[in-house]
C-alpha positions as CSV (number, residue, x, y, z in Angstrom):
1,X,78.2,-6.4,18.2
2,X,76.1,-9.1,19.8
3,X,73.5,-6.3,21.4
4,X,73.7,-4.5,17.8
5,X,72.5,-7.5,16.8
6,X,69.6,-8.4,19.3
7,X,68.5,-4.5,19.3
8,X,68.2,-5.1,15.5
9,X,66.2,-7.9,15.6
10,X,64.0,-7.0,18.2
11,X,63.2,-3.8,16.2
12,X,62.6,-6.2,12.9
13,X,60.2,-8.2,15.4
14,X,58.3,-5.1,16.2
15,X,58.4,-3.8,13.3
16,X,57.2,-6.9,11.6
17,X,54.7,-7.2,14.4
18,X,53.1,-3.6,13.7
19,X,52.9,-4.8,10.1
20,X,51.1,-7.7,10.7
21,X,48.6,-5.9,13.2
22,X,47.7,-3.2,10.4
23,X,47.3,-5.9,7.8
24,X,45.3,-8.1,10.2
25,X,43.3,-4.8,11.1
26,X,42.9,-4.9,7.1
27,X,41.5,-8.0,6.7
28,X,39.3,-8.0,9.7
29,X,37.9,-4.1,7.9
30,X,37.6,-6.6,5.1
31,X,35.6,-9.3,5.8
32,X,33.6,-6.7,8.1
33,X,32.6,-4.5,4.8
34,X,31.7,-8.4,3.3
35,X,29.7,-9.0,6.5
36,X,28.1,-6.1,6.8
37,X,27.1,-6.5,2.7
38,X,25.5,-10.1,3.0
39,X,23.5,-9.2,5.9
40,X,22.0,-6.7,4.1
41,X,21.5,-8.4,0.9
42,X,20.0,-10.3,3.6
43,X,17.8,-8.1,4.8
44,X,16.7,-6.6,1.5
45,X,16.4,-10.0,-0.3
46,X,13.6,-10.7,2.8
47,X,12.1,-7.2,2.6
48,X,11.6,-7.8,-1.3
49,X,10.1,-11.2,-1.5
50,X,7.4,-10.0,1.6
51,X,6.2,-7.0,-0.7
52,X,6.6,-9.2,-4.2
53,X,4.4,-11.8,-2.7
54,X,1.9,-9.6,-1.5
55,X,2.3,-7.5,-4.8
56,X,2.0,-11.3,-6.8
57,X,-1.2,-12.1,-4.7
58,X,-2.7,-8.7,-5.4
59,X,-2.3,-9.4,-9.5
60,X,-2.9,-12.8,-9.7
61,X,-6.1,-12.7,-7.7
62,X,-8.8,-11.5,-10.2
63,X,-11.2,-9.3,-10.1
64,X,-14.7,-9.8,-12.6
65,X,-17.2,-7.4,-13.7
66,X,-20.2,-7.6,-15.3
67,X,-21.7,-5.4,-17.9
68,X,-25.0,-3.3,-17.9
69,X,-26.4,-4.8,-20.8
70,X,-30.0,-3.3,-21.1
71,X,-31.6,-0.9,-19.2
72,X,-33.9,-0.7,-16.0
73,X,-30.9,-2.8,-14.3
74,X,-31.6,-2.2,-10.7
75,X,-28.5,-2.3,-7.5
76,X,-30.7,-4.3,-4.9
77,X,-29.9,-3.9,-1.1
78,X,-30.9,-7.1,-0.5
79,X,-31.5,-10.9,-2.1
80,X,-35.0,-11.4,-1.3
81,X,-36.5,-10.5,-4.3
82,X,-38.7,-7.5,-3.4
83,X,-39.0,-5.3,-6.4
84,X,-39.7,-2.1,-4.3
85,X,-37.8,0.8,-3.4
86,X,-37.0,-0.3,-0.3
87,X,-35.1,-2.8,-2.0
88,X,-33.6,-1.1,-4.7
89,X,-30.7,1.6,-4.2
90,X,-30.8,2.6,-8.2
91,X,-31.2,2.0,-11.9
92,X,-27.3,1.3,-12.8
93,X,-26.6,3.2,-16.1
94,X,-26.7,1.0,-19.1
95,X,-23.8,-0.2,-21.0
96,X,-21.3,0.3,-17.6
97,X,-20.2,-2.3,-15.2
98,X,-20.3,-3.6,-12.1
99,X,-17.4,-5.3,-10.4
100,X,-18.9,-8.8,-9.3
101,X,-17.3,-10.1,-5.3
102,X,-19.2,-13.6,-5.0
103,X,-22.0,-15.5,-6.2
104,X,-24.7,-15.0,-3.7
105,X,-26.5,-17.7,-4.4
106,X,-28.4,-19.4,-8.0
107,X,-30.2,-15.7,-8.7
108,X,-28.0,-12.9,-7.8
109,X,-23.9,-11.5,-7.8
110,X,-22.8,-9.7,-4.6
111,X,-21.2,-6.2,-6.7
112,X,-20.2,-2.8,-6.2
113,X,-21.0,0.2,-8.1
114,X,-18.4,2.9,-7.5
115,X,-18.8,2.2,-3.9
116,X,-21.4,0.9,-3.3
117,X,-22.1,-2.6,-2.6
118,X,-25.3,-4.7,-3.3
119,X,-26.9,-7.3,-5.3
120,X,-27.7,-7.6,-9.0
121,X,-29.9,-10.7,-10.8
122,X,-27.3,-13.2,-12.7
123,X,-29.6,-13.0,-15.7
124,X,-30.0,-8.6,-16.2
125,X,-26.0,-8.9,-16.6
126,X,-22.6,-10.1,-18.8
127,X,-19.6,-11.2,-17.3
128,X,-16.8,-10.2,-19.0
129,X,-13.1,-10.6,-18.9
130,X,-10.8,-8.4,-17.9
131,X,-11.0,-4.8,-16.3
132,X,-12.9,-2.4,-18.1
133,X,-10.8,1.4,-18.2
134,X,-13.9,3.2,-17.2
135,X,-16.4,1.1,-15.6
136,X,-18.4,3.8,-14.0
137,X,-20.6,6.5,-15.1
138,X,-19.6,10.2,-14.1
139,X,-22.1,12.9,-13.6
140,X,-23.1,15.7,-11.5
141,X,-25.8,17.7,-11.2
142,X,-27.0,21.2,-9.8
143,X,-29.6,22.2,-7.1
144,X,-32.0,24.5,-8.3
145,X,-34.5,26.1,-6.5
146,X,-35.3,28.9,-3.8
147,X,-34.1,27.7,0.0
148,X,-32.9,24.5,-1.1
149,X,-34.1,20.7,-0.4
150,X,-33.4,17.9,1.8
151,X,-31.4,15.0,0.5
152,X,-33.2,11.9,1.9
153,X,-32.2,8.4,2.7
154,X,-35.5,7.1,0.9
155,X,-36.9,8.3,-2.6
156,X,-39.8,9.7,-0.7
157,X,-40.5,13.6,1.3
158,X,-44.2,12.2,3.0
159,X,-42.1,10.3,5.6
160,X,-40.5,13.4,7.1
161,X,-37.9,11.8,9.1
162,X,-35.5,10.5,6.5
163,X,-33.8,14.1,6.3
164,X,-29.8,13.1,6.0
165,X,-28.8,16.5,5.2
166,X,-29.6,19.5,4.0
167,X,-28.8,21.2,0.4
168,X,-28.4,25.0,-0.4
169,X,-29.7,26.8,-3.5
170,X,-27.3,25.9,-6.9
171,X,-25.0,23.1,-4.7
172,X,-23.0,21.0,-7.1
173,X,-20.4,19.0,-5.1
174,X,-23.2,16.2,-5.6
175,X,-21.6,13.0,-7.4
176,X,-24.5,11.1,-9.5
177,X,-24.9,6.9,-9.2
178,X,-28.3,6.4,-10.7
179,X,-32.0,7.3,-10.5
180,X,-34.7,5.5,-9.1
181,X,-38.8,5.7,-9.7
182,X,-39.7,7.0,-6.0
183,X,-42.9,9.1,-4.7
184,X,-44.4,12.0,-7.0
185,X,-43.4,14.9,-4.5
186,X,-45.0,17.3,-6.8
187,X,-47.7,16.4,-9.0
188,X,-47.8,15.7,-12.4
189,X,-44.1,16.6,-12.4
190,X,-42.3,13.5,-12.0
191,X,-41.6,10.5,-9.8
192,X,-38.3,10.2,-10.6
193,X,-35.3,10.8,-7.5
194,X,-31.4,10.8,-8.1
195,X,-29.4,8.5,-5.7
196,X,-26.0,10.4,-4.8
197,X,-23.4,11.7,-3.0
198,X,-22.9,15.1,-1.1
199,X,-19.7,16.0,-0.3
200,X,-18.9,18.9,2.1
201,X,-15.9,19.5,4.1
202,X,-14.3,16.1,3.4
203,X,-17.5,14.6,4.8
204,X,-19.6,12.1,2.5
205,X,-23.4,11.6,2.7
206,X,-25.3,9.3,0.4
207,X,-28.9,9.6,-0.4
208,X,-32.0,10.9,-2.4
209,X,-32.7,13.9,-3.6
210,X,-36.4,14.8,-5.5
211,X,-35.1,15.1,-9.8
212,X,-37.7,18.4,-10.2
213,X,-35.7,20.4,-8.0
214,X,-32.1,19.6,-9.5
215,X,-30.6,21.1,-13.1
216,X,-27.6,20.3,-15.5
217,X,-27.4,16.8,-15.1
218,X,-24.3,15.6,-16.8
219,X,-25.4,13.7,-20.1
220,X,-23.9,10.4,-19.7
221,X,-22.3,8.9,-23.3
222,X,-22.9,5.4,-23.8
223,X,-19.8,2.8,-22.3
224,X,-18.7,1.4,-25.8
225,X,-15.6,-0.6,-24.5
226,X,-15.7,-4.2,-25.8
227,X,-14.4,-7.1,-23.5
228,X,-14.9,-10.5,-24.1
229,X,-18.0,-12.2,-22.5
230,X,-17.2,-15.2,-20.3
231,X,-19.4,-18.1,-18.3
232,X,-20.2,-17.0,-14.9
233,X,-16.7,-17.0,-13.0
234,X,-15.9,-20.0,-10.4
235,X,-15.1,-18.1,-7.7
236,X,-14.7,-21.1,-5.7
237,X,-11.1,-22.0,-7.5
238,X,-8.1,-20.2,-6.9
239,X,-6.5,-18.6,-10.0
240,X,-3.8,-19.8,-12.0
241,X,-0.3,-19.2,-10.8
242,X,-2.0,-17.5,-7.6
243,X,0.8,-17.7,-4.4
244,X,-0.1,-20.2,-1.7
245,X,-0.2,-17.5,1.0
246,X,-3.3,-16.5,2.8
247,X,-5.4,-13.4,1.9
248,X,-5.6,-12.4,5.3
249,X,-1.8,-11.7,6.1
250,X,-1.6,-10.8,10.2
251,X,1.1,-8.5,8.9
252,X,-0.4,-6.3,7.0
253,X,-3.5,-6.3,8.9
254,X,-1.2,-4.5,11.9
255,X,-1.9,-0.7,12.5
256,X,1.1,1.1,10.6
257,X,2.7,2.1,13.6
258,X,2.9,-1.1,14.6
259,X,4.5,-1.9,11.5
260,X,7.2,0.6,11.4
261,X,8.0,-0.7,14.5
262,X,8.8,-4.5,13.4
263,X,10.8,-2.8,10.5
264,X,13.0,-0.7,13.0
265,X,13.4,-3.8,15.5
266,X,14.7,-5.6,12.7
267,X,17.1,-3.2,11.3
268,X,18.4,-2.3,15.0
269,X,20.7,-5.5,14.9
270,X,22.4,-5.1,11.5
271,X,23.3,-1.3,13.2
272,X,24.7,-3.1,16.2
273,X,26.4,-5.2,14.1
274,X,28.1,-2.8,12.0
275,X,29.1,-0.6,15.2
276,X,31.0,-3.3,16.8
277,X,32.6,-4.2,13.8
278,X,34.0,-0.9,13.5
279,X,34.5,0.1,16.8
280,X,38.2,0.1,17.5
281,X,39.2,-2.3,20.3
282,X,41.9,-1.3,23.2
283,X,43.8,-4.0,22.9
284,X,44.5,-3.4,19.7
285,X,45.3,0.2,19.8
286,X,47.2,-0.1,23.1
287,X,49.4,-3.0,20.9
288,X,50.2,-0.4,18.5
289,X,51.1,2.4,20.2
290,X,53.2,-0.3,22.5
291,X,55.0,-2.0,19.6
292,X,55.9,1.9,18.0
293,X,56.9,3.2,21.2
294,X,59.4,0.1,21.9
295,X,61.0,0.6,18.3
296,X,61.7,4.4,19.0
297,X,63.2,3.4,22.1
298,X,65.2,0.6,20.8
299,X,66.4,3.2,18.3
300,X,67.6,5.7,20.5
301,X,69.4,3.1,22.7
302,X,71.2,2.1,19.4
303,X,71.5,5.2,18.9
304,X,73.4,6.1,22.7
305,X,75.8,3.1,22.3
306,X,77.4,3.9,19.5
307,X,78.0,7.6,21.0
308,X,79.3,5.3,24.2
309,X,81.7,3.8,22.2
310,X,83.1,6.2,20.4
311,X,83.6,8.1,23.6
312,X,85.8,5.0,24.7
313,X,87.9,5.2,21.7
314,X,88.6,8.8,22.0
């Protein structure tokens, strides 16, 4: 009776020992699936408020144009006041924008025209607020004559060696900007040369090409978007609600590959993490299958006495 009684309670004991294994494995599967949650809640909540900031910085920090308000508003290369066409890139289509960077100095705006960057006198143009929808001017137009002509980095052909590239007979891939008054190549025809860009084979040239040899120049509608005109911008004063983070951010400045990198060193932990959270140890397995093995035993020893004894009383 007294070994029924110790095989029964050492088979309770194992039995509640099994139990309490599972249900510790349970709660340590538990609070791993928590863990594994707040790191990356973590991790996402950092990811986030990187890109947010550098999205906030991107919004907040402003960018001005400046309207075309009358025409013969020339795109200068440079601030020293030379009104010759060495100076000048192009007449800038009236009644479009430019989008001002800085305040060169007391005379002119640093600005870009599609994309192309010079200067233009404070007093030829209109700041205005807000971002105009379309700012720029598109046209085309067509080559037209016999062999073709040379597109030119200067408005001039008497030079010779300002040949950028060469343009066949009807070529349109030729993006407009703006004229300019250059040399009379022909004469009595015209003085006038178109400042644009040739695009071939993904390549981009810029540069001059003689307006008596060119055709179907698109006919450019006047810009009648009205923004509200505004004091020449401080650019010297942060914007409102702007983030206290610096513009140059050695982050984003990395080469992407370099960047993909960082992100897959940092996730590489929160794997590790996870795997050894849920890698199954062999202490605990071995208790398992030791505590279940030791009941079935126990059993059949139970079991074999009670055959013993009935033997006896036989």
């Amino acid at each position: 009776m007294f070994l029924d009684i110790f095989l029964l309670f050492n088979f309770k004991t194992g039995f509640y020992n099994l139990v309490m294994i599972k249900k510790t494995l349970a709660t340590k599967t538990f609070f791993s699936y928590i863990l594994i949650a707040l790191i990356m809640f973590f991790f996402i909540i950092n990811i986030n408020s990187y890109f947010s900031i550098r999205i906030s910085y991107a919004q907040n920090n402003d960018v001005y144009y400046a309207k075309i308000i009358s025409s013969n508003i020339k795109l200068y290369k440079s601030t020293n006041g030379i009104e010759d066409v060495d100076n000048i890139y192009f007449v800038i289509p009236q009644s479009y924008f430019v989008q001002i960077q800085n305040c060169e100095n007391d005379n002119y705006y640093k600005a870009t025209y599609i994309d192309t960057v010079g200067y233009v006198k404070k007093d030829e143009v209109q700041c205005v607020k807000g971002i105009p929808q379309n700012p720029f001017a598109t046209a085309s137009f067509r080559i037209f004559i016999p062999g073709g002509v040379e597109l030119r980095s200067s408005p001039t052909q008497s030079e010779g060696l300002n040949t950028v590239a060469n343009l066949n007979f009807l070529e349109t891939n030729l993006k407009f900007y703006g004229s300019i008054d250059g040399e009379e190549a022909i004469s009595y025809k015209s003085s006038i040369w178109y400042y644009c860009k040739y695009i071939k084979n993904g390549s981009e040239i810029k540069g001059y090409v003689y307006s008596a040899f060119c055709d179907l120049l698109t006919s450019i509608p006047t810009n009648n978007e009205n923004l509200e005109y505004i004091e020449e911008p401080d650019f010297s004063i942060p914007t409102q609600g702007q983030p206290s983070i610096a513009p140059e951010d050695p982050i984003s400045e990395l080469p992407s590959v370099t960047q993909i990198i960082i992100i897959i060193a940092v996730c590489l932990p929160c794997i590790f993490i996870i795997y050894l959270l849920f890698k199954p140890t062999k202490i605990t397995t071995n208790s398992i299958d030791l505590i279940t093995d030791k009941s079935k035993n126990k059993n059949k020893k139970k079991k074999n006495k009670h055959l013993d004894y009935y033997e006896y009383e036989e």
